[in-house]
N, C-alpha and C positions, 0 to 999 in steps of 0.2 A: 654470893656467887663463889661456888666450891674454884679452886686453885687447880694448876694445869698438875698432880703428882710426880714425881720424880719416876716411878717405875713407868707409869705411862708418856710421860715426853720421852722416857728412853727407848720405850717402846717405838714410839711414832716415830723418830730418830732413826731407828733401824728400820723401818721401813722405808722411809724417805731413802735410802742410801742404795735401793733397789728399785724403785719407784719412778717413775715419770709424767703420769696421771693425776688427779684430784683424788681421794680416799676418805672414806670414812671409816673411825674407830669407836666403838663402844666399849666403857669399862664397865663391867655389870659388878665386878666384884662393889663399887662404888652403886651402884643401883641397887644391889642387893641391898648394903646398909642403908640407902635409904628407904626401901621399900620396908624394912624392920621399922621403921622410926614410924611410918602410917598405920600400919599396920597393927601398931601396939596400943591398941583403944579399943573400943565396944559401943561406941558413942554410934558410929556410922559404918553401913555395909559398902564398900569399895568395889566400885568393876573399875574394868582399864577399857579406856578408848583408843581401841585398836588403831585409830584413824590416824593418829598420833605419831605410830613408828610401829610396822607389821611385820618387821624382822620374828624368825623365827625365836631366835634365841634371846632377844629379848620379849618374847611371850611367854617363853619356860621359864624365864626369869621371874617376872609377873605372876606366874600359875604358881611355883616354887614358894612365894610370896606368898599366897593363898588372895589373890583377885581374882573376881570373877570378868565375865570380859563383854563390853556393848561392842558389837557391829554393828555396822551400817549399810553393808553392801554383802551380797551373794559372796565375792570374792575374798572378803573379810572372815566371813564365816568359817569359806575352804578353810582359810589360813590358820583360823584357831583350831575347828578338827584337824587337820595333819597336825596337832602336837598334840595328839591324845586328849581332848579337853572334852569334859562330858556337858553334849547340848542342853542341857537343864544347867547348866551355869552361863550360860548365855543370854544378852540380852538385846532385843532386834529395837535399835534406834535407825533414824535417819525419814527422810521428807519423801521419799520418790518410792514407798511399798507397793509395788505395784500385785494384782492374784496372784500372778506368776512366780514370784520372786513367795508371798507371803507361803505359797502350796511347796514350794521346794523346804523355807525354813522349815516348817508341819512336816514333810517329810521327813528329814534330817533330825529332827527330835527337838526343836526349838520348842519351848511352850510359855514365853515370858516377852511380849511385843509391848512397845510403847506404838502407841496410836497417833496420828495425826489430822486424822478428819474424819467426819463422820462415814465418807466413801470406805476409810478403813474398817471403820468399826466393823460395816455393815461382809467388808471383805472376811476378814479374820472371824465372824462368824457362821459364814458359810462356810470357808475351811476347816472350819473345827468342827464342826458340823459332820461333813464328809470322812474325818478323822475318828467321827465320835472320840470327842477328844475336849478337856476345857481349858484352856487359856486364860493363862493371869495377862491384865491388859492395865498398863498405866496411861491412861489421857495426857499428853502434851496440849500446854496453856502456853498462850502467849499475852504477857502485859504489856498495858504500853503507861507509862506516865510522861507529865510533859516537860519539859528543859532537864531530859536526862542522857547523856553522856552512849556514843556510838558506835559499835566497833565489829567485827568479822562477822559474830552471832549477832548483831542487831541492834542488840539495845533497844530503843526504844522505835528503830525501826520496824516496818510492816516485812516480817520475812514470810517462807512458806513453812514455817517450823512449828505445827501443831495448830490451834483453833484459839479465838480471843473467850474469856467465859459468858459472853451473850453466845456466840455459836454454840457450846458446848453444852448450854442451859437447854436445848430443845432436843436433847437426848434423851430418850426414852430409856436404862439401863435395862428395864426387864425385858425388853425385848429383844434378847439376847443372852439366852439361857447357858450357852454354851460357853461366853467369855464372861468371868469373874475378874469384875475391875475392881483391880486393889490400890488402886492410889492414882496420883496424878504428880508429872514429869513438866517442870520448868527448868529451862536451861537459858537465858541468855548475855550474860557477859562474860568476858576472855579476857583470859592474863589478869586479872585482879592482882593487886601487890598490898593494899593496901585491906588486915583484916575487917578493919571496922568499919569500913565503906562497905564491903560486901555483905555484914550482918547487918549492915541498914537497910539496902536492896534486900535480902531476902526475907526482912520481916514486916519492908512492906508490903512481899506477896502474900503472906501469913492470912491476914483475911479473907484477901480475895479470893484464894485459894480452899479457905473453910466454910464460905459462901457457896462455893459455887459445888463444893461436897455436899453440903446441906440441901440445896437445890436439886441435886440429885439422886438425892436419897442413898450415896452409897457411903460403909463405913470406910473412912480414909484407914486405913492401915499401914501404906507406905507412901511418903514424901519423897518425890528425886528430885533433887537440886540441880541435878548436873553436875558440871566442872567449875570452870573459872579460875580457877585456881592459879595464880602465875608464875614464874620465875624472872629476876632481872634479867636483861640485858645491856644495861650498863652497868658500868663500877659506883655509880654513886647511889643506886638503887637498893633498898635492902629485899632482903627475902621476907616473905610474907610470914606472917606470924602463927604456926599452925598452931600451936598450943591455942591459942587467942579461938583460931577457928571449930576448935574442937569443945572448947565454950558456950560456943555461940550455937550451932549444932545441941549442943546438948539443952541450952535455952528452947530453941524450936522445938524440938523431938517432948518436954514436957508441955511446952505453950499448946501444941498439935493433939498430942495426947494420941501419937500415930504409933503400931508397932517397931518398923523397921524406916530410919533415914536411910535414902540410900546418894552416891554420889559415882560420878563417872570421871573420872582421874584421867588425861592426858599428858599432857604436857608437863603437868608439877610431878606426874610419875615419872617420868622417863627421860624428862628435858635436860637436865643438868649429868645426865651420865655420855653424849655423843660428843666427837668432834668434828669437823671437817677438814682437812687439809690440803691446803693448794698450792701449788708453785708456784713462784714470781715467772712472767714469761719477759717483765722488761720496767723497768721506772724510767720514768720522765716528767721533765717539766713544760706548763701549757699554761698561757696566760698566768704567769706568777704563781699556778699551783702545782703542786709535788701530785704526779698520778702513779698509781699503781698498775698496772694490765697482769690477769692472771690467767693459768689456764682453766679455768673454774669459774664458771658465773650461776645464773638463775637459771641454767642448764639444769643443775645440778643442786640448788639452793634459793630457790625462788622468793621464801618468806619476805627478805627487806624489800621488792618491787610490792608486794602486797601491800606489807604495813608500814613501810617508809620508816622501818625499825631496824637496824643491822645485827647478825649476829657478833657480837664479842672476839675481836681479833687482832693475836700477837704473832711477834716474828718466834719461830722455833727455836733459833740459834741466841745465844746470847751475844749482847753487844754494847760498849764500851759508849757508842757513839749517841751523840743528844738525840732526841727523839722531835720531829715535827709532824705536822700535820699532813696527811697522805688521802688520794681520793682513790676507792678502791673500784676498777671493773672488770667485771670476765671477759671473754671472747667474742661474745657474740655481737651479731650489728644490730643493733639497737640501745638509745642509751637509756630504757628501762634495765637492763644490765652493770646495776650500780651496786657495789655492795657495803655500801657506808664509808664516813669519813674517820680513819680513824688516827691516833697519835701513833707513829714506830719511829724505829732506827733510822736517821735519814741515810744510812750505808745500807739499806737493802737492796739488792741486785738479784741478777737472773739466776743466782746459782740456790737462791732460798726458796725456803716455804712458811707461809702462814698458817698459822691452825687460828680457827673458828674454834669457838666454843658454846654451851648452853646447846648442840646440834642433836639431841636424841631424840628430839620432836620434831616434826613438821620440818624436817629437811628434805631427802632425796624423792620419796613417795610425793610429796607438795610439789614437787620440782616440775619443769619441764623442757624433759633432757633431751627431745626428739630435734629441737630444733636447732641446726646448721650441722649435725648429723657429728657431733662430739662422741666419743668414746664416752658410756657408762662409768660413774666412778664405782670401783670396790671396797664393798664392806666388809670391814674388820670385827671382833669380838676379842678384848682383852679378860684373861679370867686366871685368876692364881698364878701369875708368874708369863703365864704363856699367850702367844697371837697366835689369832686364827683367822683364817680367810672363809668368810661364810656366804661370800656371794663375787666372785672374778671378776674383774672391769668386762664390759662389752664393747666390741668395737661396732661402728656403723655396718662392716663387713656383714655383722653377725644377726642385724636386726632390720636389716631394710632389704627391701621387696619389689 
C-alpha cells in the first residue's frame, strides 16, 4: 500500500486551508508509473474498466498508457468518446444490452461486444445485419463450483452475468453469419490479493471453458479473464504479486493455445492513485467508544456499507499524541453510514481532516450522494507539481428540482 508522498499531502494541505467540503484528489503522475509497470509485458492485452473511476482525466491517463477501454453503459461509452478515443478500441461489457442501447453502440462505431445470453446473440445479429457490418463477439460464462468463496461478482453465486456452459451448448454459431465469435469472457471474483489463489480459479475454468469451445465448433482465439485483480486496504495486507500473475497468464495463454489473453483492469488500475478527504465535524465519546462524525459519509463513499471493508484512513496533520481506537461516521441518518474503525490521534478535533486512501476506484461514481441533499464533493487532479480542479463541489441549490 503506496504511502500518502510529501508533494501530495502538501498539496491536499493547501487545499484543506481553503476548503470546507469533502474532496477528492487524484495523483496521475503516481498512476502514470504505475500504468508503465502493466503495461511493460506482451503476455496480456489490457482494457480499463471505466466502471471503476470515469473521470476524464484519468481516462487520458489510461489511453496515454496505451488501455484500451470496456463500458458498460450508454453513458460510459459518451465518456470515453469525449476524449477522443477511437470506438474500435472499445469494448461493450455489462448484463442489461438491451436493441436499443446495442443499435446506438453499432452506430457510434463499436464492433467488439461481449454477449450475455442467447436473446443477445440473436440481438447483435440482427444489428449487424442492418449495419452490413460483422462483429467480433466474446460469450460470457458463468461457473459455478461448490464451497467456493463469495463476493460483489458472485462467486459462485447464480448472478445475471452471461450463461452457465449447458446454456451456451445449444448455440447454434453458424447461424449467425454476421457475428464472428472469437473467444469467450469469464469474469467472477473481486479484489483478489492473493496470486496463487487466483491461478487456481482460473485454471480450473481452463477446461470447462475448452469443452464448451469444442462443443461449439468455434476457434478460441481470445480468452478474457476479466479483472479481479486487487489492492489492499489494510496495512497488514500485501499487494498482489503481479509478476507471479503475469506467469500464470502466460501458463494459460500456452495451455489454451489461444491468440490474444485478454483482461479488464479496474480497480488494481486506478485504485491506489485517489484520495478522499474529509473534515472532522466533532469527536466524542459513547458507550466507552471514541467516535468520530464527519462531514463526508456513503454520500459520497459508499464502498465500506457494501463491503463492510473500510477505506485506509489517516489524520492530515501530524501529531505528537498516542493513537486509540476511533469509530468513524458521516452525516447522514442512518447507521449504515459507518466508515470503519480505525487507530488515530486521540487529539483529533473539529478543526482536522482525514484523508482516505486506496480512493481512485469505486469511490464518488459508487456513492450515493443524493441523499439528505449534501453538497457534491470536488474532484482534484494532481500532475507535475500542479492542482487542478476538474469537477467544482455542487451544492443541493444546484441539482434539485
Amino acid at each position: 500500500m503506496p504511502a500518502l508522498s510529501t508533494p501530495v499531502k502538501s498539496a491536499i494541505t493547501t487545499l484543506t486551508q481553503s476548503q470546507h467540503e469533502p474532496f477528492y484528489l487524484y495523483d496521475l503522475d503516481a498512476l502514470r508509473s504505475h500504468l508503465q509497470q502493466l503495461t511493460d509485458q506482451s503476455v496480456v492485452k489490457l482494457w480499463y474498466a471505466v466502471k471503476a473511476n470515469p473521470l476524464s482525466s484519468v481516462i487520458q491517463t489510461l489511453d496515454q498508457a496505451g488501455f484500451n477501454f470496456d463500458v458498460a453503459s450508454s453513458g460510459e461509452l459518451q465518456q470515453v468518446l469525449a476524449q477522443g478515443i477511437d470506438p474500435k478500441r472499445v469494448l461493450n461489457t455489462g448484463p442489461a444490452k438491451s436493441k436499443r442501447q446495442i443499435e446506438a453502440f453499432l452506430t457510434q462505431g463499436v464492433n467488439t461486444f461481449v454477449a450475455e445470453s442467447l436473446n443477445q446473440v440473436a440481438w447483435l445479429q440482427e444489428a449487424a445485419k442492418r449495419h452490413n457490418t460483422r462483429l467480433r463477439i466474446l460469450l460470457r460464462v458463468q461457473l459455478r463450483w461448490p464451497d467456493n468463496e463469495k463476493n460483489p461478482l458472485g462467486g459462485d453465486s447464480l448472478t445475471p452475468f452471461g450463461l452457465g456452459t449447458q446454456e451456451w451448448s445449444s448455440l447454434v454459431v453458424t447461424d449467425f453469419p454476421n457475428l464472428d465469435v472469437v473467444g469467450l469472457h469469464i469474469f467472477q471474483w473481486g479484489n483478489m490479493l492473493d496470486a496463487e489463489k487466483l491461478s487456481s480459479l482460473w485454471q480450473q475454468m481452463v477446461d470447462p471453458l475448452l469443452t464448451l469451445a469444442q462443443q461449439l465448433n468455434i476457434h478460441l482465439r481470445v480468452l478474457d479473464l476479466g479483472g479481479g485483480l486487487g489492492i489492499p486496504y489494510r496495512e497488514d495486507q500485501p499487494d498482489i504479486d503481479w509478476p507471479a500473475i503475469l506467469t500464470s497468464l502466460e501458463h494459460i495463454k500456452t495451455q489454451t493455445k489461444v491468440d490474444e489473453l485478454w483482461m479488464e483492469l479496474g480497480r488494481y488500475a486506478v485504485g491506489e492513485c485517489g484520495y478522499y478527504v474529509n473534515p472532522v465535524v466533532e469527536q466524542k465519546q459513547n458507550y466507552g467508544s471514541n467516535q468520530l462524525i464527519l462531514a463526508g459519509g456513503i454520500n459520497h463513499i459508499l464502498r465500506p456499507a457494501v463491503t463492510t471493508q473500510a477505506f485506509p484512513a489517516k489524520l492530515l496533520r501530524d501529531s505528537e499524541h498516542d493513537s486509540v481506537p476511533f469509530t468513524l461516521h458521516g452525516p447522514l441518518c442512518t447507521a449504515l453510514d459507518h466508515l470503519g474503525e480505525h487507530v488515530l490521534p486521540e487529539d483529533i478535533n473539529e478543526h482536522d481532516w482525514i484523508v482516505f486512501s486506496q480512493c481512485g476506484a469505486y469511490g464518488f461514481t459508487e456513492s450515493m450522494p443524493y441523499f439528505l441533499c449534501h453538497t457534491l464533493p470536488s474532484e482534484y487532479v494532481y500532475q507535475s507539481g500542479q492542482t487542478r480542479c476538474v469537477r467544482p463541489p455542487l451544492t443541493p441549490e444546484n441539482y434539485l428540482r
